[in-house]
N, C-alpha and C positions, 0 to 999 in steps of 0.2 A: 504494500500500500504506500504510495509516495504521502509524504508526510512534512515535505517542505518543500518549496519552491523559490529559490533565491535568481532572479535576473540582474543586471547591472548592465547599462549603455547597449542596449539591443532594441536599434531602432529607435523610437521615439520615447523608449521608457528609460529611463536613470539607474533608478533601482526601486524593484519590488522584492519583499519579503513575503512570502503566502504560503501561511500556516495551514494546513489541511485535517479535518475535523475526519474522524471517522465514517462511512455508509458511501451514497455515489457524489459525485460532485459535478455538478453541472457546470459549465461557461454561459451566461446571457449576460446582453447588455446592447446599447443603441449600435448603431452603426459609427464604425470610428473611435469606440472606447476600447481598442487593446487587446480583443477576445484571439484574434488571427497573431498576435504578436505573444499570446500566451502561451497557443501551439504549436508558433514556432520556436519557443523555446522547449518546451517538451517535444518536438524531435530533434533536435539540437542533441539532446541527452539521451535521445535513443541512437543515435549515429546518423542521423540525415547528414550529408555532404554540407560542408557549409560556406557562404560567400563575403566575403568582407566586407561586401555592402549592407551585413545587418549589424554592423558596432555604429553606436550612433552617431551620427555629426559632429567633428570637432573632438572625439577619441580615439583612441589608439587600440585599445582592447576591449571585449565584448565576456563576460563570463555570469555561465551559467550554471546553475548547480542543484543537484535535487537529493531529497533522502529519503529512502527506502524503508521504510519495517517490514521486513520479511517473514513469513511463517514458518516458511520449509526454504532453506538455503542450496539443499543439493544439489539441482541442476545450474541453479548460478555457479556455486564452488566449483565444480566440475570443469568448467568456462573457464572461469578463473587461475587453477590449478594447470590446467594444460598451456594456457601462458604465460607459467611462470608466475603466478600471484597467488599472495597469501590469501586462503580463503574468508568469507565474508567473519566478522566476531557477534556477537549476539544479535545476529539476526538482523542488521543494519547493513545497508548498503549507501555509498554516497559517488555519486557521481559530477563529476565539475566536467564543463565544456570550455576552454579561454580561444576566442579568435583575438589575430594580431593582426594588423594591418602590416605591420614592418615585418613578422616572421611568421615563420609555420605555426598553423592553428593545434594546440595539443588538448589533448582528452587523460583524464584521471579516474579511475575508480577504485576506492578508498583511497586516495593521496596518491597512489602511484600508477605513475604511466601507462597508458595502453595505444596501440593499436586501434585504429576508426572498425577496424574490422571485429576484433574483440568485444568492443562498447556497442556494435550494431547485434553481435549475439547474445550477448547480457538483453541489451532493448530489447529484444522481441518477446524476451521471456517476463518483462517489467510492464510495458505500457502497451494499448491498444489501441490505436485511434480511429476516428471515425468522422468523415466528413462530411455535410449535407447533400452529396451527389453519391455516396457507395450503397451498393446496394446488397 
């Protein structure tokens, strides 16, 4: 269950902190309040490709970061383990996303390095998304 959501200079937000309550959690709101900039950062941290046109105006770095409560770790650990990382600790996972305009964009889970490849097989097994055209 993702259980926080931390954005910073992605696109037109600065920074958001978004504590997440337990059951489903919906995105509404007008047109133009932020809902398409919130799921782009939630696939940011599932491994979407990323372009250095979403760090906002006027900054340098784009970093995004989510945390996980986990029930059952195993098939993450598994993930994990075969790339050489230490498996998740009680039942947390944390993922950062940093874009650079000057340098290569890198990806973290628990603090240490990964592979876009890695952090795209963790994602599938973390979030699910769904947009008003899938059917």
């Amino acid at each position: 269950m993702l259980t926080l959501l931390k954005i910073n200079n992605l696109a037109l937000i600065e920074e958001v902190v978004w504590e997440m309550g337990s059951g489903l959690i919906g995105i509404t709101g007008e047109t133009g309040s932020g809902k398409s900039m919130v799921i782009g950062a939630l696939k940011l941290i599932v491994g979407q490709r990323a372009d250095t046109e979403l760090i906002r105006t006027g900054e340098n770095t784009c970093t995004v970061e989510a945390i996980f409560d986990l029930k059952d770790c195993r098939e993450i650990n598994s993930i994990l383990e075969t790339a050489g990382l230490e498996p998740c600790s009680e039942n947390q996972l944390v993922i950062r996303r940093v874009l650079d305009r000057k340098a290569t964009n890198k990806q973290f889970i628990n603090c240490s390095p990964v592979t876009l490849n890695t952090l795209k097989k963790v994602g599938k097994l973390l979030v699910d998304l769904h947009g008003p055209h899938d059917h």
